[in-house]
C-alpha positions, 0 to 999 in steps of 0.5 A, spaced: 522 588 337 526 587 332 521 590 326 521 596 329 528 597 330 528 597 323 522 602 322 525 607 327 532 607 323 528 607 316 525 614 319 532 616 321 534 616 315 529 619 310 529 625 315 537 625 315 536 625 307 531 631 308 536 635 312 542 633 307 537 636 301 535 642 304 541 643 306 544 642 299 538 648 297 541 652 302 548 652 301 548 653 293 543 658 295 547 662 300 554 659 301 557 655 307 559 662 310 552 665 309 547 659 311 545 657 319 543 651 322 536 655 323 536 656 315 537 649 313 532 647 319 527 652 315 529 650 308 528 641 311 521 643 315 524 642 322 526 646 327 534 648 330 534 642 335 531 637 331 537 638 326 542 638 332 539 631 333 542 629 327 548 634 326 552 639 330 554 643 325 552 645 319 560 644 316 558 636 319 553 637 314 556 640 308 562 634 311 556 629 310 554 632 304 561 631 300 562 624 303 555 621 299 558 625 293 564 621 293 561 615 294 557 616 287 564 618 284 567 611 287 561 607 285 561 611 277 569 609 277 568 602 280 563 601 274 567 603 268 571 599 265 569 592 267 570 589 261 576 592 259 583 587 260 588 592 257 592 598 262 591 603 257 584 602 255 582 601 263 586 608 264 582 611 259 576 608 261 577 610 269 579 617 267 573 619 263 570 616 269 571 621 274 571 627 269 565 625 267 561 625 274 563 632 275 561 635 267 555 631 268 553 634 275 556 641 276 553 642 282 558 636 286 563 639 282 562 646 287 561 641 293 567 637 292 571 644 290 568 648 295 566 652 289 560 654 293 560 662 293 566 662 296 565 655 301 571 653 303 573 646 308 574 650 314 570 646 321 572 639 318 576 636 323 583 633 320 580 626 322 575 627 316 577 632 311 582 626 311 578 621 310 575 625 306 581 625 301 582 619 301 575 618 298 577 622 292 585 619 292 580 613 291 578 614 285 583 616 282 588 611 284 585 607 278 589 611 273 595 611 278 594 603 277 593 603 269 600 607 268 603 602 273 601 596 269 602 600 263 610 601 265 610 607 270 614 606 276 610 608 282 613 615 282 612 616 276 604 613 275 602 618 281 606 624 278 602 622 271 596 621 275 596 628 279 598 631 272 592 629 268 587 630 275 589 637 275 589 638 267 582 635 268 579 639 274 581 645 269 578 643 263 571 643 269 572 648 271 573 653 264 566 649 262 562 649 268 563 656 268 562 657 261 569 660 260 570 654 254 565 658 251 571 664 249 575 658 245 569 654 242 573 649 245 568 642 248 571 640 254 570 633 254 574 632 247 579 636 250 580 630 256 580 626 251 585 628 247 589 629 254 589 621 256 590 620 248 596 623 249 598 621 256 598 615 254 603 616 247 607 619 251 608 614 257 609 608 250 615 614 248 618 613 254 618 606 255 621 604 247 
């Protein structure tokens, strides 16, 4: 009995898998405005009804979608900078984590930002957006506690940490969209030079 449980919940999620992979298709496609259930049913080889099975929305598929890209975020930020005892090199080594995970995958940057031809995070109950930024807080809470191990007050670690995510974010989303080009700048130097200075400034402070 106990056998086929296990088959019947390993099925479960390959087609849930499935549904999630045509659905990312679909939305890059046509956006979460443009996209139906019965598009995503299409692109995954089900019918509606058997998507409804699994999700009662495509917003609660996009949700889902976004849940497991942040998870790989945590999982990627978890894993750096295990080795590293000092603040300074944990911040850094955290930092280049995340930026990173979206420099290196564009495409969970437009699904994390709601890039996608215009998607936005409308339908997501408040329960789950929620939940969902705090996913995205989570990997950012390691810079906020390099910065307070540095020397920062808790005010200031987060005022640091929002500052250095939004100039991040910025930097993204200039060379996802090939706009760095104009400047013949690299975006990843240009982070790096960002937390190099971050940190000079928070030892300036603190003599």
């Amino acid at each position: 009995m106990q056998a086929k449980t296990e088959r019947q919940q390993a099925m479960t999620d390959v087609r849930r898998a499935l549904v999630l992979d045509a659905a990312r298709a679909v939305f890059e496609k046509l956006g979460i405005e443009g996209a139906s259930i019965r598009e995503i049913a299409r692109a995954a080889g089900y019918t509606p009804g058997a998507i409804y099975f699994y999700y009662d929305s495509k917003e609660a598929i996009y949700g889902a979608l976004l849940a497991e890209s942040l998870e790989r975020l945590n999982d990627k930020v978890a894993q750096a900078g295990t080795g590293a005892l000092d603040p300074a090199a944990q911040l850094e080594a955290k930092a280049s984590a995340w930026f990173d995970f979206y420099a290196d995958n564009p495409r969970e940057l437009d699904l994390g930002f709601y890039l996608v031809q215009g998607m936005r995070p409308r339908g997501l109950n408040a329960t789950l957006n929620e939940q969902l930024n705090s996913r995205l807080h989570d990997a950012l809470q390691p810079c906020e506690a390099a910065l307070q191990a540095l020397g920062l007050t808790g005010e200031a670690a987060l005022r640091e940490t929002t500052a250095l995510f939004a100039h991040g974010v910025g930097l993204l989303l200039l060379k996802h969209t090939g706009r760095i080009r104009m400047f013949g700048q690299d975006a990843t130097l240009l982070f790096d030079a960002y937390v190099i200075g971050l940190l000079e400034r928070v030892r300036q402070r603190l003599i």
